[in-house]
N, C-alpha and C positions, 0 to 999 in steps of 0.2 A: 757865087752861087748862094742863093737863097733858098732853104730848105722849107717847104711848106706844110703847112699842118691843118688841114680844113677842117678839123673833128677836134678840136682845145680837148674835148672831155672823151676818146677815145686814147687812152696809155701810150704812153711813149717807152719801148724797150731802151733798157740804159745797159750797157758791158762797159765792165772792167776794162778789159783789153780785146785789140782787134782778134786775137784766135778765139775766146771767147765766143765772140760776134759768129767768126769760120764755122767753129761748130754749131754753133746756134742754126745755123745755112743747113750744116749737111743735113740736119734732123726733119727740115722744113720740106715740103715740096714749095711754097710760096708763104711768102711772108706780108701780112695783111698789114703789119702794123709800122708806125716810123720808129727807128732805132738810132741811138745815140750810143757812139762808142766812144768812153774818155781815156781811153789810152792810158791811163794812170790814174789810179785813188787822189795820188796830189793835184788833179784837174778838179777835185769837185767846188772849188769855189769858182772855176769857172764856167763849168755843166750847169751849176746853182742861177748864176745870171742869163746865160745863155737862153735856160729854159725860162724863168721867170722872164723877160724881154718877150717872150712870144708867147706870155700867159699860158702857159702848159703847167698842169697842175698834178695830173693821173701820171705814175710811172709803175712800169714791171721792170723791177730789180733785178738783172741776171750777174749777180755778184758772187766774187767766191765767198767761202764759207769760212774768217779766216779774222783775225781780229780789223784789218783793213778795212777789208769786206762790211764789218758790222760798223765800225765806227763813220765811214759812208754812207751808211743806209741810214745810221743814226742823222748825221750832218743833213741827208735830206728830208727828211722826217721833221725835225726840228727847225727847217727852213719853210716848212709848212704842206709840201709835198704829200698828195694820199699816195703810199707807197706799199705795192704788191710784192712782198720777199718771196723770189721764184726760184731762191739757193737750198 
């Protein structure tokens, strides 16, 4: 499965983990935007390739609020990422 993204410059919602994501659901009635759930802080170097590979550059960070949390946001920020802290 190939995840498609037609809109490069329309944000990519990123979670920590999938309950993260859950709640993120029940808040919504629909969700407009593509989301990437890394299951783990220690995936971000691979969120980092994954997204760069598909030129995706816009993300809304639904991160906890927690030194992981930050040092993440940090890791994509400094990978060059314009990134929306949504914690």
């Amino acid at each position: 499965i190939t995840p498609i993204f037609p809109d490069r410059r329309q944000p990519v919602c990123l979670f920590e983990g999938f309950m993260d994501f859950l709640s993120f659901l029940s808040m919504k009635e629909k969700v407009g935007s593509h989301c990437l759930v890394m299951n783990s802080v220690a995936n971000v170097g691979r969120c980092i390739r994954y997204l760069r590979e598909r030129h995706i550059t816009v993300l809304r960070a639904f991160l906890d609020n927690d030194d992981a949390g930050r040092r993440t946001l940090g890791a994509f920020i400094e990978a060059g990422f314009l990134v929306e802290d949504m914690a």
